[in-house]
C-alpha positions as CSV (number, residue, x, y, z in Angstrom):
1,X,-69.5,76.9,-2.8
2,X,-70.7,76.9,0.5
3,X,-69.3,80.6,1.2
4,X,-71.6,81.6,-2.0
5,X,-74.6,80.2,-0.3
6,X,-73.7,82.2,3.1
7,X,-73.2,85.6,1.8
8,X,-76.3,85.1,-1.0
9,X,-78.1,84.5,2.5
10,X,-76.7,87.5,4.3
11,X,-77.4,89.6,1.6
12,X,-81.3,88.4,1.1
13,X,-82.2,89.0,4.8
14,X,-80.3,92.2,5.0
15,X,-81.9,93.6,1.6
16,X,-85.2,92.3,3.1
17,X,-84.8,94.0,6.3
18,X,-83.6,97.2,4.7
19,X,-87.1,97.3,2.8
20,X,-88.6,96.4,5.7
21,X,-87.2,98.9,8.0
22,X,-86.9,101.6,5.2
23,X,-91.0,101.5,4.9
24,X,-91.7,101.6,7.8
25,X,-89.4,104.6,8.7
26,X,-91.1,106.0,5.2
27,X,-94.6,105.8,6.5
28,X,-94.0,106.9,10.2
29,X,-92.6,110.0,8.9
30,X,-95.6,110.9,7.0
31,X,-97.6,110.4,9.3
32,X,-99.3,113.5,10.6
33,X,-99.8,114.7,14.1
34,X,-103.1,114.9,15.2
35,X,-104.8,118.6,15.6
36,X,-108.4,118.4,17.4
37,X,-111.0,120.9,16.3
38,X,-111.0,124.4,18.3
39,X,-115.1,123.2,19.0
40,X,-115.6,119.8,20.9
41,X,-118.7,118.1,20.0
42,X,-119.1,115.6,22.8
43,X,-122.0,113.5,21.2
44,X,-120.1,110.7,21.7
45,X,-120.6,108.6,25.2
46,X,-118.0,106.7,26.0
47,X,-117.6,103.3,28.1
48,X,-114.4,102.6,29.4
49,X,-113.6,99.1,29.9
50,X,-110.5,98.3,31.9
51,X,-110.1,93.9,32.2
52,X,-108.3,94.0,36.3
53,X,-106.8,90.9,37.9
54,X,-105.2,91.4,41.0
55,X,-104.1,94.7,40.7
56,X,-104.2,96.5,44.0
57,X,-101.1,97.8,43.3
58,X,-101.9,100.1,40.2
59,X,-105.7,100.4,40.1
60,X,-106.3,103.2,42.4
61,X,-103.6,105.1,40.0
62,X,-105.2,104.4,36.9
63,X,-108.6,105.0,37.9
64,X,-107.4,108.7,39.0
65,X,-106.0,109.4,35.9
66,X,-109.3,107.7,33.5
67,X,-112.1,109.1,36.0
68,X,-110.3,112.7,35.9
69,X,-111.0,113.6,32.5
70,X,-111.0,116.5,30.8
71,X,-114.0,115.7,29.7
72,X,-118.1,115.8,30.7
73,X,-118.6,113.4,33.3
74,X,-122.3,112.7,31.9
75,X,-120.5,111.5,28.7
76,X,-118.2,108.6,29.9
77,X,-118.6,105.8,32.3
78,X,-115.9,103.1,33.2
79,X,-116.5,99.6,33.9
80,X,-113.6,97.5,35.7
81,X,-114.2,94.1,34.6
82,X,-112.5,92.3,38.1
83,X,-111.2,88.8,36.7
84,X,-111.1,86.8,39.6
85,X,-109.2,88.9,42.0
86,X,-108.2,87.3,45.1
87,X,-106.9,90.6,46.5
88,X,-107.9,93.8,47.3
89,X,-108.6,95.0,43.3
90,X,-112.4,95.4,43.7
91,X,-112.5,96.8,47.1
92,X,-110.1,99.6,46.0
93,X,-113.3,100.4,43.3
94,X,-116.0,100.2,45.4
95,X,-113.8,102.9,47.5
96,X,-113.5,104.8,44.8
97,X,-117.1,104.6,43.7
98,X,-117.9,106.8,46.6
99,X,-116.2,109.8,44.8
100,X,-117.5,108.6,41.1
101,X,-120.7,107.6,40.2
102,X,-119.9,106.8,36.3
103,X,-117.8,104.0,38.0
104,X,-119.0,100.7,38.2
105,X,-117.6,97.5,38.9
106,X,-118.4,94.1,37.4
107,X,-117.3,91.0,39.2
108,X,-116.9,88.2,36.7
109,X,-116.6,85.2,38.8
110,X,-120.5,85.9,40.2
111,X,-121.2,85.7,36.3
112,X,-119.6,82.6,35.1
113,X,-118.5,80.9,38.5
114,X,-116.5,77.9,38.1
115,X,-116.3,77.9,34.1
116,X,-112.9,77.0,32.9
117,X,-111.5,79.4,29.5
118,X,-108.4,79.8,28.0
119,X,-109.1,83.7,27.5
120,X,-110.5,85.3,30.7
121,X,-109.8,88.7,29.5
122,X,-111.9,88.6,26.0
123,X,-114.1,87.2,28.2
124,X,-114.3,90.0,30.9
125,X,-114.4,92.6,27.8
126,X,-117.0,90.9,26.0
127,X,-119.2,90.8,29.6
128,X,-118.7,94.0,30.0
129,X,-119.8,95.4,26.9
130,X,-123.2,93.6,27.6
131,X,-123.4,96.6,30.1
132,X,-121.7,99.0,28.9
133,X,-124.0,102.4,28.0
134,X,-121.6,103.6,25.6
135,X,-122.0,103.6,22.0
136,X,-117.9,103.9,21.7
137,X,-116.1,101.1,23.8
138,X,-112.5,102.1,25.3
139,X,-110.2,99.7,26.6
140,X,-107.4,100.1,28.6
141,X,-105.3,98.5,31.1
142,X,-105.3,98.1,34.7
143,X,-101.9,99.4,35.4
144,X,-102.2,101.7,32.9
145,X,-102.0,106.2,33.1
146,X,-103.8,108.2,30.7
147,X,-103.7,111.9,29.6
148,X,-105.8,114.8,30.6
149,X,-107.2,115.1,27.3
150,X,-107.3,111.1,26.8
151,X,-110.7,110.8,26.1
152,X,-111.6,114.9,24.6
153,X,-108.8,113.6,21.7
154,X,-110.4,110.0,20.7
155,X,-114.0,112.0,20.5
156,X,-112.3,114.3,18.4
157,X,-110.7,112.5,16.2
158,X,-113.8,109.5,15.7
159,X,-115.7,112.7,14.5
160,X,-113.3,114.3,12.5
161,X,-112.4,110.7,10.7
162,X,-115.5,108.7,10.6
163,X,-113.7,106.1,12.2
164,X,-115.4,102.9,13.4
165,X,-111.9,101.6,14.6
166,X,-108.6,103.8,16.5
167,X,-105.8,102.5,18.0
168,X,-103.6,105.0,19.4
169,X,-99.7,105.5,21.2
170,X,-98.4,103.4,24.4
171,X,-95.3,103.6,26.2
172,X,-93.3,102.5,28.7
173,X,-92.6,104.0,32.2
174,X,-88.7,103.9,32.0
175,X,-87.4,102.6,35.6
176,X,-84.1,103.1,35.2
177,X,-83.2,98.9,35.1
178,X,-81.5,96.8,32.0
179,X,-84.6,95.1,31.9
180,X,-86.5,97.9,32.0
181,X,-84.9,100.0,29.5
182,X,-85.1,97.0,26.8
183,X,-88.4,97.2,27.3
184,X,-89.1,100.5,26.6
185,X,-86.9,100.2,23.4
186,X,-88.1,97.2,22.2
187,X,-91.8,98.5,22.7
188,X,-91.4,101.8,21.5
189,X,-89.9,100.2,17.8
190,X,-92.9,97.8,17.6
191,X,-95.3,101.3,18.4
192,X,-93.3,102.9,16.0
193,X,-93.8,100.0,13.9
194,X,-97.9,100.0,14.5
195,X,-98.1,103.4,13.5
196,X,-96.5,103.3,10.4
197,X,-98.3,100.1,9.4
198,X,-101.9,101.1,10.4
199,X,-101.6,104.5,8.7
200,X,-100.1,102.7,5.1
201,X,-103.2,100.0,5.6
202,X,-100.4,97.3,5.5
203,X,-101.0,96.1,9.1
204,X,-103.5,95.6,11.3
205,X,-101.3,96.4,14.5
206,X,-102.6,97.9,18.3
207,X,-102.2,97.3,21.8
208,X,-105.5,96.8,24.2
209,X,-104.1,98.9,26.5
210,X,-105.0,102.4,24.1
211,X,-108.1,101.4,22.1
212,X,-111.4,102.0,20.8
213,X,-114.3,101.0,18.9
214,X,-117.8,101.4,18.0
215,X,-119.8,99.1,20.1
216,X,-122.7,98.5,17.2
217,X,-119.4,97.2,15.0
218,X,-117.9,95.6,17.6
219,X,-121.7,93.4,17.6
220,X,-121.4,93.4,13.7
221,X,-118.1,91.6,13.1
222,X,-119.5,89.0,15.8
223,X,-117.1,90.4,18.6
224,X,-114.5,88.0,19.9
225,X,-116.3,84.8,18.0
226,X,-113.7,82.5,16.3
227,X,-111.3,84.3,18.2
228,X,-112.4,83.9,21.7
229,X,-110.2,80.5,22.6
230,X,-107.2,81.9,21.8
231,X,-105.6,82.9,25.0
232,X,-104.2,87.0,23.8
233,X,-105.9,88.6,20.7
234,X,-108.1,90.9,22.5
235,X,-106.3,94.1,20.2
236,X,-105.1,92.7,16.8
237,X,-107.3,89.9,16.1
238,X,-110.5,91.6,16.6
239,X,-109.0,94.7,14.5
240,X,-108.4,92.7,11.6
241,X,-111.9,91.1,11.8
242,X,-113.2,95.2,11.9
243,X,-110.4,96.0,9.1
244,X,-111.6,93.2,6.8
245,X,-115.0,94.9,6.7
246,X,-114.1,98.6,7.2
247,X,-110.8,99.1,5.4
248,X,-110.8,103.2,5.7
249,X,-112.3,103.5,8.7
250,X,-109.5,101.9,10.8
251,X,-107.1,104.6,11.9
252,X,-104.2,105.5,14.1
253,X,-104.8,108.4,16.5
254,X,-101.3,110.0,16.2
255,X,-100.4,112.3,19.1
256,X,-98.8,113.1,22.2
257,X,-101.4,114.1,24.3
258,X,-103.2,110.6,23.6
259,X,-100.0,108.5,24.7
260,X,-101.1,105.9,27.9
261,X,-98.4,104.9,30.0
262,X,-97.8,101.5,31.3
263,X,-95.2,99.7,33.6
264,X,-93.0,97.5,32.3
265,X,-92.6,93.5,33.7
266,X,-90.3,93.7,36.7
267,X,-88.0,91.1,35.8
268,X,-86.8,88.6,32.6
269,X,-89.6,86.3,33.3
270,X,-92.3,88.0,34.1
271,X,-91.2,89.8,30.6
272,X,-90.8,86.6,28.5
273,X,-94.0,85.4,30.2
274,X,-95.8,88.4,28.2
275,X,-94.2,88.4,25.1
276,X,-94.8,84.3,24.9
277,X,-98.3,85.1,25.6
278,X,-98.4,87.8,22.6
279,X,-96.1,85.5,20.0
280,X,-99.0,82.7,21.0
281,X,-101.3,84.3,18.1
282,X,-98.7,85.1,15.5
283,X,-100.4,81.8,13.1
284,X,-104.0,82.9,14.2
285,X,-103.9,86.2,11.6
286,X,-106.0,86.0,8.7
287,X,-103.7,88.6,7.4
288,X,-101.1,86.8,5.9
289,X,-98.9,90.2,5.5
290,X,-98.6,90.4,9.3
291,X,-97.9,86.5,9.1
292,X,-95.4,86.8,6.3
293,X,-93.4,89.8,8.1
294,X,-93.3,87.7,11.0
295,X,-91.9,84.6,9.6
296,X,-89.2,86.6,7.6
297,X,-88.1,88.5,10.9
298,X,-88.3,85.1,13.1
299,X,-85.7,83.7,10.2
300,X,-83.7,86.6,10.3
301,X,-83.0,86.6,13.8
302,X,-82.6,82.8,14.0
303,X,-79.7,82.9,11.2
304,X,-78.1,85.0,14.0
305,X,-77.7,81.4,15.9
306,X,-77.6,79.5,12.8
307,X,-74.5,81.0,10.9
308,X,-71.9,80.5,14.1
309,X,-72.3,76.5,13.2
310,X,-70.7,77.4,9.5
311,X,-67.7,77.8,11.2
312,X,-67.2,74.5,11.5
313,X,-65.9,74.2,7.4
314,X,-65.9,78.3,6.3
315,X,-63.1,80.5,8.2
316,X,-64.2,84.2,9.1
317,X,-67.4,83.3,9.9
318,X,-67.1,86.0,13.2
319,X,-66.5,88.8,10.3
320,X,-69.7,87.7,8.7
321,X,-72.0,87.5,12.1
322,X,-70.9,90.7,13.0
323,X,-71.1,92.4,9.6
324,X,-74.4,91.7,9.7
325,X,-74.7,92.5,13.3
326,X,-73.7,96.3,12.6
327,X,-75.8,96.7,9.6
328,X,-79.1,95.7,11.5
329,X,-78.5,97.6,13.6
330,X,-77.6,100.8,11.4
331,X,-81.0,99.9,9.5
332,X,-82.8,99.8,13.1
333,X,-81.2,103.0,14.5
334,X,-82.6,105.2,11.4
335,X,-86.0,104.0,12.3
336,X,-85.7,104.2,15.9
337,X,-85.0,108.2,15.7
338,X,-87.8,109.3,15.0
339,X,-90.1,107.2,16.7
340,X,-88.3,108.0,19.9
341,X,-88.4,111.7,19.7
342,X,-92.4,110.9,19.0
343,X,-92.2,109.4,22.5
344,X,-89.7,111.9,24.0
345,X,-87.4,109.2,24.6
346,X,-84.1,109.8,22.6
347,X,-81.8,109.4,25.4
348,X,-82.5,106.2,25.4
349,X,-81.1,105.7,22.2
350,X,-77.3,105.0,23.2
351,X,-78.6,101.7,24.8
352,X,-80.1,101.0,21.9
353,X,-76.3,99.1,19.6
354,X,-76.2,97.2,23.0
355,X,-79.6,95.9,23.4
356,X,-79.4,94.4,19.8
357,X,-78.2,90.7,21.0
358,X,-80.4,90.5,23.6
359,X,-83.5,91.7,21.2
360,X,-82.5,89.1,18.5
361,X,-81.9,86.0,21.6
362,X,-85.2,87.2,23.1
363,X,-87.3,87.3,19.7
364,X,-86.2,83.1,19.1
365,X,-87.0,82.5,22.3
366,X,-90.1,84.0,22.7
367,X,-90.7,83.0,19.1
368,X,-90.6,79.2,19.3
369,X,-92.4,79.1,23.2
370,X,-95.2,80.9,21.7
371,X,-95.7,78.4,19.5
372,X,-94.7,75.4,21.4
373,X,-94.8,75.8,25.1
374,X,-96.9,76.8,27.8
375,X,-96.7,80.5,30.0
376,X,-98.2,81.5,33.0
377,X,-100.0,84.7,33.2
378,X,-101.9,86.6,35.7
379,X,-100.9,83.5,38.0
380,X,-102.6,80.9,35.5
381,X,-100.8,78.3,33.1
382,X,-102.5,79.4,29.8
383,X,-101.2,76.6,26.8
């Protein structure tokens, strides 16, 4: 009786994952490359915001790459939002704001001094869209690089789709550790998986690090209100508050030439640090599809721990486990090809069968502290 019960189990999750997994691979393949218009029409003025907290390290890189656009100068500004830097972060701008005069710096301690918040970065966004000139609002990350043609692409494509909403391709900058390269396979599926979802209309995925919006919607969805305690949510939380009001005018910006690259975390726990931080809002989504796919993979992956205890009264059990172990990962692998010759990345597709443990241990873990526990980030203890 009890072996019945196992196996029906095995056999739900692994027909629910298959659908799953299927879709997704269904809808990233029809998903179309984007092709910009031979003419530009730069009406568009954009402000670049990009949220910095001590970042001395990257800034001066990801400035270079933002400031030297392929693009008219007289139609963008950026804004880095300095959050309390204690290093060298905003003197590296005001440096740089000798060779750029669309850059400007906004200090947010001199704005809200000693006021304590479990979201500094909404908060630094939000402050800076007060003084941002743009009628489109960018967003990227401090230790972020952009393309050439980064923001000639997102003017494009806004005018070509009437978008009021586009979130668009990030990757990571392979370093050549374990760490690293779990990272940059574990990212790339849930980009993969963004892509797909945003171009069906069944999620509302994106990553801040590669995103826009109009500034006048961003003002008429009551930006970051209802939202604004909840320590990450700066990306998906305020696009499903835009998607709830402007279903078809939320879009992926599909191509290459629009990819931003970030580093990955340098170690395990600078890495389960972020991803505890991004599993924090997983019950704050309004849409319940995201929430449902979430709670279906968190019990997949934790019947990975849980069926190893059945071994106690049911023999074979190691068969079953790893049965189940090879047809995830199957399911996963057909997905993954594609999405990682998107990303150029298929090489590191024969680490892929070995990272599989690790991804299911790390998406429990970081599961259950995001709910539970406590992380620090950006050297504060955020609950």
């Amino acid at each position: 009786m009890l072996l019945t019960i196992i196996l029906t189990i095995v056999f739900f999750f692994l027909l629910g994952h298959t659908l799953l997994i299927e879709s997704y691979r269904t809808w990233f393949l029809k998903v179309k490359p984007f092709k910009p218009a031979t003419s530009l029409n730069t009406a568009i003025f954009f402000t670049v915001i990009i949220p910095a907290r001590n970042e001395e390290l990257q800034i001066e890189k990801c400035l270079t790459s933002v400031l030297g656009q392929r693009f008219p100068k007289s139609q963008f500004e950026v804004i880095v939002a300095d959050d309390y830097s204690t290093d060298n972060t905003a003197a590296i701008v005001r440096n740089k704001q000798n060779e750029y005069t669309n850059l400007r710096l906004l200090q947010i301690e001199k704005l809200l001094g000693t006021q304590q918040l479990n979201s500094y970065k909404k908060k630094a966004i939000e402050l800076a869209i007060k003084e941002a000139k743009g009628t489109w609002i960018v967003t990227t990350d401090a230790d972020c690089i952009v393309t050439d043609e980064w923001l000639s692409n997102l003017s494009n494509f806004i005018q070509n789709n009437n978008s009021v909403f586009v979130a668009a391709p990030v990757k990571f900058i392979n370093t050549g550790s374990f760490v690293s390269i779990f990272q940059c396979l574990d990212f790339m599926s849930l980009q993969g998986i963004t892509a797909a979802s945003v171009n069906a209309g069944f999620h509302t995925m994106c990553n801040g690090a590669n995103l826009a919006y109009s500034k006048e919607v961003f003002y008429e969805v009551g930006g970051f209100k209802g939202i604004d305690n909840i320590a990450s949510g700066d990306d998906m939380l305020l696009m499903h508050k835009i998607y709830s009001r402007f279903k078809n005018r939320v879009h992926f910006l599909f191509s290459q030439q629009s990819i931003v690259e970030t580093m990955p975390m340098g170690s395990w726990k600078e890495f389960f640090n972020q991803r505890n931080r991004w599993a924090s809002k997983a019950d704050k989504f309004d849409d319940k599809r995201i929430l449902y796919v979430l709670i279906f993979v968190y019990l997949f992956n934790l019947f990975f721990f849980i069926l190893p205890i059945t071994a106690i009264w049911l023999d074979n059990v190691a068969l079953y486990w790893l049965g189940m172990l090879v047809c995830k990962t199957i399911i996963d692998y057909r997905f993954m090809i594609p999405v990682a010759r998107f990303f150029e990345e298929e090489k590191l597709l024969w680490w892929f069968p070995l990272m599989q443990p690790f991804h299911i241990t790390y998406t429990v873990i970081a599961g259950l502290l995001g709910k539970f526990g406590k992380y620090s980030w950006k050297g504060r203890v955020v609950k």
